[in-house]
N, C-alpha and C positions, 0 to 999 in steps of 0.2 A: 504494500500500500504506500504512495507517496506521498509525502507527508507535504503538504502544497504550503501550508506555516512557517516551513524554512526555504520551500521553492522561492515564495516572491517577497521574502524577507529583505531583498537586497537592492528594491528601488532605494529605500531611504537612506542607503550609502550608494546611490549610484555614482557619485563625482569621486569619492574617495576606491572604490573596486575598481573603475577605469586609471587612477594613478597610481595604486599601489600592485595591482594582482598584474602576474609576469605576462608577459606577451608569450609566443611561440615561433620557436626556435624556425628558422626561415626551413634547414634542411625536414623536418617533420613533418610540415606545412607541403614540401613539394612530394615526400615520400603518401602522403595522404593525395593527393590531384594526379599523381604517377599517370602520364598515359594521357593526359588532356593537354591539348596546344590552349597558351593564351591566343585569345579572350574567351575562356570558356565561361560557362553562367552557372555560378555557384549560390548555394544559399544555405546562408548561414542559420541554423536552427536555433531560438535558445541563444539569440546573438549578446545578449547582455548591452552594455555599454561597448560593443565595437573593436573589442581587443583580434578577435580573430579573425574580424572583418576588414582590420587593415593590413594583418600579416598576409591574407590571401591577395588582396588589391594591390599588395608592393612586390605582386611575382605576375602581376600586370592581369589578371579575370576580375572579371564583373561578380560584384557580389547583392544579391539582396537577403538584407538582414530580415531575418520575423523573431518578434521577441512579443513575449505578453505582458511585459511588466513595464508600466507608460513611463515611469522613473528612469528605469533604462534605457527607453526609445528615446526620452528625452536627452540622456546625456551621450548618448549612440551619435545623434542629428549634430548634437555642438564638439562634439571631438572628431567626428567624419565629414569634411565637409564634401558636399557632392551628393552625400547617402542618407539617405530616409529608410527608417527601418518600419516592416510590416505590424499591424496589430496578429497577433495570431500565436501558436502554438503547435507542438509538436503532433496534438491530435487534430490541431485543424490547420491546417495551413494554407493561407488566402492565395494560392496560385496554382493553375489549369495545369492540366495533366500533361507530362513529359517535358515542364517548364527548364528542370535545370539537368546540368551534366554531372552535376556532383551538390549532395547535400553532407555536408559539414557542421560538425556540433562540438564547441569548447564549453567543457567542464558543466555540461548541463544533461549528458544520453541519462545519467542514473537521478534524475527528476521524472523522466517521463511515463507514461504508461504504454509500456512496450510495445504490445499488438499492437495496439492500436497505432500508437507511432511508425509500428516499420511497414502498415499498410500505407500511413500518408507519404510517407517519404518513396515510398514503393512507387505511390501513384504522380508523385510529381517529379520523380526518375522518369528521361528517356529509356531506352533498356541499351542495357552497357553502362549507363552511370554508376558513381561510384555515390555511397554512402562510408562515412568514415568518421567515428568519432573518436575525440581528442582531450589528453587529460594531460595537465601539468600537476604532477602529484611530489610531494615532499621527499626526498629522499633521504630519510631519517637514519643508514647507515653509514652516510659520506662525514656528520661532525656526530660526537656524542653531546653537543650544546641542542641539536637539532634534535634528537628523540625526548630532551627533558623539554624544550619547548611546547614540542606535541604534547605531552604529559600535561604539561600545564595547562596550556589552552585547549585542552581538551579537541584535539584537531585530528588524531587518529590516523593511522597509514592507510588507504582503501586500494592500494594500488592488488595488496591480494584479491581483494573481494573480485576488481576489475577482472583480473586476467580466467578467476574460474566465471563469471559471471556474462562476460561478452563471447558468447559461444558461437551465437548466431543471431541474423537477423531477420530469421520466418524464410518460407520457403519461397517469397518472390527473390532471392539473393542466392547469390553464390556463397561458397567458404568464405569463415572471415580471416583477414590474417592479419599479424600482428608487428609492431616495431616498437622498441624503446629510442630514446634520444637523449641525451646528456644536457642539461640546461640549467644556468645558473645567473642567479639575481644580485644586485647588489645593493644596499637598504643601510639607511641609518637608523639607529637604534628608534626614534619616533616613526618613521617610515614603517619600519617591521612592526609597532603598534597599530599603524595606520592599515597595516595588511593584515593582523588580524582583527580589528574591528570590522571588516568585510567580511567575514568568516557566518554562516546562518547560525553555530553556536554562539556566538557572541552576541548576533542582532536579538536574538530571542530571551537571552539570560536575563534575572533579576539584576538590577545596579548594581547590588551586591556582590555576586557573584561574577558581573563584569570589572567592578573594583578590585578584588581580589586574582582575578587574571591579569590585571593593567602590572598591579604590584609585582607580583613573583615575576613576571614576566621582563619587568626592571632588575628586580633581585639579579634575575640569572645573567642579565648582559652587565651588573655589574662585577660578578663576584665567578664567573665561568673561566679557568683560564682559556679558554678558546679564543674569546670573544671581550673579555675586562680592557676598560677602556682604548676599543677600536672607534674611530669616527664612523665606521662603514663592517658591514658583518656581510658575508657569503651566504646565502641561501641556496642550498641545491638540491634542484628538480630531480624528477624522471620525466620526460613527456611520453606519454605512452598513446601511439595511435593505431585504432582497430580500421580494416577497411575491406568493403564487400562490395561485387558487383554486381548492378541490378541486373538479373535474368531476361 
């Protein structure tokens, strides 16, 4: 069941998720589109604020965003210029059949309700297109300051969940297959607070409990030797992207 309370938890940080949460990695971005000449017509699903709708537009394809959360279309329109993102959603998606050559989804497939999604994506696939979703996930074995973070903030590894859980995308699809990618951020100790007040744990918590993440969350960039007084701390990813073609 998705839990839709932390889905669109994230318009009322939309300005602060568009400057803190990582872009992706350009080589990911082409290993996901593998196989399409620019200008293809991609659509971004679940576009949020436009992060992965400028990484695909800077390998030179047309992207139209569909996002349902108007917090985030709004800040999509004033951080893209050129792009107007759709009302809509992964169950509905406001365009005609065999619209794009490839639909793409950053850090939003495990919100949706699956069927139901991989028939809409099925049907606004040409057949040959590619469906490919995309996750910049923490890589909490690269620092030992990074798995106490998680601890902290309650932020969790999912990257197992991902890899037994994206199996497949229903039988309009072919096999899905898979790639990891190496990816790494670079954040000032307020920046990395700014990145996780974007987090849907955080938007939901009592004040309490978001005050008490703020703290230890200091604690440890003070007193970690990893990390004790750096102006600037390493954050490192995985970008993990799945990708199937539509039959």
């Amino acid at each position: 069941m998705v839990d839709h309370t932390h889905a669109l938890s994230f318009g009322v940080a939309a300005g602060d998720y568009d400057r803190f949460r990582p872009t992706y990695p350009e080589e990911a971005v082409r290993w996901a589109l593998d196989g399409l000449d620019a200008p293809a017509q991609v659509v971004d699903l679940g576009a949020g604020t436009g992060i992965l709708t400028r990484a695909v537009r800077a390998l030179g394809h047309q992207v139209l965003p569909v996002e349902p959360d108007p917090g985030m279309r709004a800040q999509l329109g004033s951080a893209t210029p050129g792009v107007t993102a759709l009302a809509g959603s992964a169950e509905a998606v406001p365009l005609p059949d065999g619209a794009a050559d490839a639909v793409l989804v950053g850090q939003a497939y495990h919100w949706f309700d699956r069927e139901r999604a991989h028939a809409e994506v099925a049907r606004v696939l040409r057949p040959g297109g590619t469906f490919a979703p995309v996750w910049n996930v923490r890589d909490d074995r690269a620092a030992g300051w990074v798995s106490e973070l998680s601890r902290i903030a309650h932020l969790g590894d999912n990257s197992a969940d991902l890899l037994e859980q994206v199996t497949g995308f229903g039988p309009a699809f072919g096999p899905v297959e898979m790639a990891q990618f190496a990816h790494r951020t670079l954040l000032t100790p307020e920046e990395l607070l700014g990145l996780l007040h974007t987090r849907s744990y955080w938007l939901v918590a009592p004040i309490e409990e978001r005050e008490t993440i703020d703290r230890e969350v200091r604690e440890l960039l003070a007193s970690h030797p990893d990390v004790a007084g750096r102006e600037t701390v390493e954050l490192p990813y995985r970008t993990l992207v799945f990708r199937a073609r539509r039959r």
